[in-house]
C-alpha positions in Angstrom: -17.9 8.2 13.5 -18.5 4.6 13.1 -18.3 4.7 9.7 -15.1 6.5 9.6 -13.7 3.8 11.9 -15.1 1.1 9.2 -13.4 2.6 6.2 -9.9 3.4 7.9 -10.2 -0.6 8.6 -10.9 -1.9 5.5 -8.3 0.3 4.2 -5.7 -0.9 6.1 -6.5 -4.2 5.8 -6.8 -3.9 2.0 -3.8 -1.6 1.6 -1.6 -4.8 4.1 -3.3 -7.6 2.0 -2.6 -5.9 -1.3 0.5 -4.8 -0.7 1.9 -8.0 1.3 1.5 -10.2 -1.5 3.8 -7.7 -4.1 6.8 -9.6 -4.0 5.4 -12.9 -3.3 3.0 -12.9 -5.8 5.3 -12.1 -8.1 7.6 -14.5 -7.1 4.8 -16.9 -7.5 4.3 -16.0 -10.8 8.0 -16.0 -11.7 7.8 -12.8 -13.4 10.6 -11.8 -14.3 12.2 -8.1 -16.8 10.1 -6.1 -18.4 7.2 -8.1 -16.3 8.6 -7.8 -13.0 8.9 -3.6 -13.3 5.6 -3.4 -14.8 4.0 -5.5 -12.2 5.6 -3.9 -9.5 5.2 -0.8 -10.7 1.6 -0.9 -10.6 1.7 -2.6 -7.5 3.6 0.5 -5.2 0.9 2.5 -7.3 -1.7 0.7 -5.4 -0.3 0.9 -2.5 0.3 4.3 -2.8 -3.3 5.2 -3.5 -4.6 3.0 -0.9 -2.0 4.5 1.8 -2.7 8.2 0.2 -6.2 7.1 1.2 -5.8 5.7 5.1 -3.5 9.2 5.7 -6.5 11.3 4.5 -8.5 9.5 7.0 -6.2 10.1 9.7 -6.2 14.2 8.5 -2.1 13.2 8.8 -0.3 16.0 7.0 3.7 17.3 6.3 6.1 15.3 8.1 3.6 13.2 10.1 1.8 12.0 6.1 5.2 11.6 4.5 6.4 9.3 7.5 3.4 7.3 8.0 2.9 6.7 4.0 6.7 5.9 3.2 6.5 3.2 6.2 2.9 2.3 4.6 4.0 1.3 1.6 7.8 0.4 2.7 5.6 -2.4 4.9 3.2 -3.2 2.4 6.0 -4.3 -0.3 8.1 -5.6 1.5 11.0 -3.0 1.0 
């Protein structure tokens, strides 16, 4: 159990660091075309993965999963 609680934790915080920084890291990079949709692309795929990952570990599924990982990664890049 306290394990499970460690890596729903790190998740989330890894999924909200990762996914924070999307926009403003690109913006910091001024990425711009074909640089900006490529980075950002693999970006939401992070995120994805990473909020895929904390919904397992919540045994979320249908409505409850779709919900929690649009918000997820809505949050995460800043949508």
């Amino acid at each position: 159990m306290r394990r499970t609680v460690i890596v729903v934790i790190l998740s989330l915080l890894s999924a909200n660091a990762l996914a924070a920084s999307c926009k403003n890291e690109a913006s910091d990079k001024h990425l711009a075309g074909a640089a900006l949709a490529s980075f950002m692309g693999k970006c939401e795929r992070d995120v994805r993965a990473s909020c895929g990952l904390s919904a397992d570990e919540r045994k979320l599924s249908g409505a409850a999963r779709s919900s929690f990982t649009r918000k997820c990664v809505n949050d995460a890049i800043g949508d």
